[in-house]
C-alpha positions as CSV (number, residue, x, y, z in Angstrom):
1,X,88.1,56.7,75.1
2,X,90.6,56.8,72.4
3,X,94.4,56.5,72.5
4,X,94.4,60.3,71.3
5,X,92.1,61.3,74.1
6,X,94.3,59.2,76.9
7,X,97.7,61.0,75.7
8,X,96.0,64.9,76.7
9,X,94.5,63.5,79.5
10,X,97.7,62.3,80.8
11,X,99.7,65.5,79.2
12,X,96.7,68.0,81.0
13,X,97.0,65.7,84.8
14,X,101.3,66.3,84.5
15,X,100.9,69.5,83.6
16,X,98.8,70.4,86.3
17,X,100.9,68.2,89.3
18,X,104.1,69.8,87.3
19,X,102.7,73.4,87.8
20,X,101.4,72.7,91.8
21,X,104.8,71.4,92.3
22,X,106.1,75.0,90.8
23,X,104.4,76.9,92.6
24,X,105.1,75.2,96.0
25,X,108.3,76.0,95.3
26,X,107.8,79.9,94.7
27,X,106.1,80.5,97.5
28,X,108.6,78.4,99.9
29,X,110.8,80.6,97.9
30,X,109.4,83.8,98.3
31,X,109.0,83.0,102.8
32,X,112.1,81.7,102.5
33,X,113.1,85.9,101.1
34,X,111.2,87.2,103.5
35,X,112.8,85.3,106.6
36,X,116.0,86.4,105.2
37,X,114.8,90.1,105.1
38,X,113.9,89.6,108.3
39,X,116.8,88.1,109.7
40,X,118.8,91.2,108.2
41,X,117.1,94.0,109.3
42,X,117.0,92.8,113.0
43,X,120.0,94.0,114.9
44,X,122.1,91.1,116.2
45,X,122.8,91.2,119.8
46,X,127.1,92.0,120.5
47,X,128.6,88.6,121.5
48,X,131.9,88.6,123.1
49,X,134.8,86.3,120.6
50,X,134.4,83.2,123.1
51,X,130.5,82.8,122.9
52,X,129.0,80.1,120.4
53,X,127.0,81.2,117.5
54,X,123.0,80.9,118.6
55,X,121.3,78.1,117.3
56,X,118.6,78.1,114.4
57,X,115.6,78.7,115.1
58,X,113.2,75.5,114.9
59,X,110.7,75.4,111.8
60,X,107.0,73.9,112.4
């Protein structure tokens, strides 16, 4: 292969890893909204002024 043909090949295989990487990121993104949404239209519980916060909730 030539020089010429290496250079796309190796623009074409970052561009491809650089647009998986963007995406990942949109859709953690776009749960990441949605758990907030979530988390706002629930109605929290009344705690009395001495109770701790509760804790986060554990991610898998």
């Amino acid at each position: 292969m030539s020089a010429e043909a290496l250079t796309v090949a190796a623009y074409a295989a970052l561009w491809l890893v650089l647009t998986a990487y963007v995406v990942r990121l949109a859709r953690r993104l776009s749960r990441l909204e949605a758990d907030l949404r979530a988390l706002r239209a629930s109605p929290e519980p009344p705690r009395s002024p001495s109770s701790p916060p509760p804790a986060p909730a554990a991610r898998p």
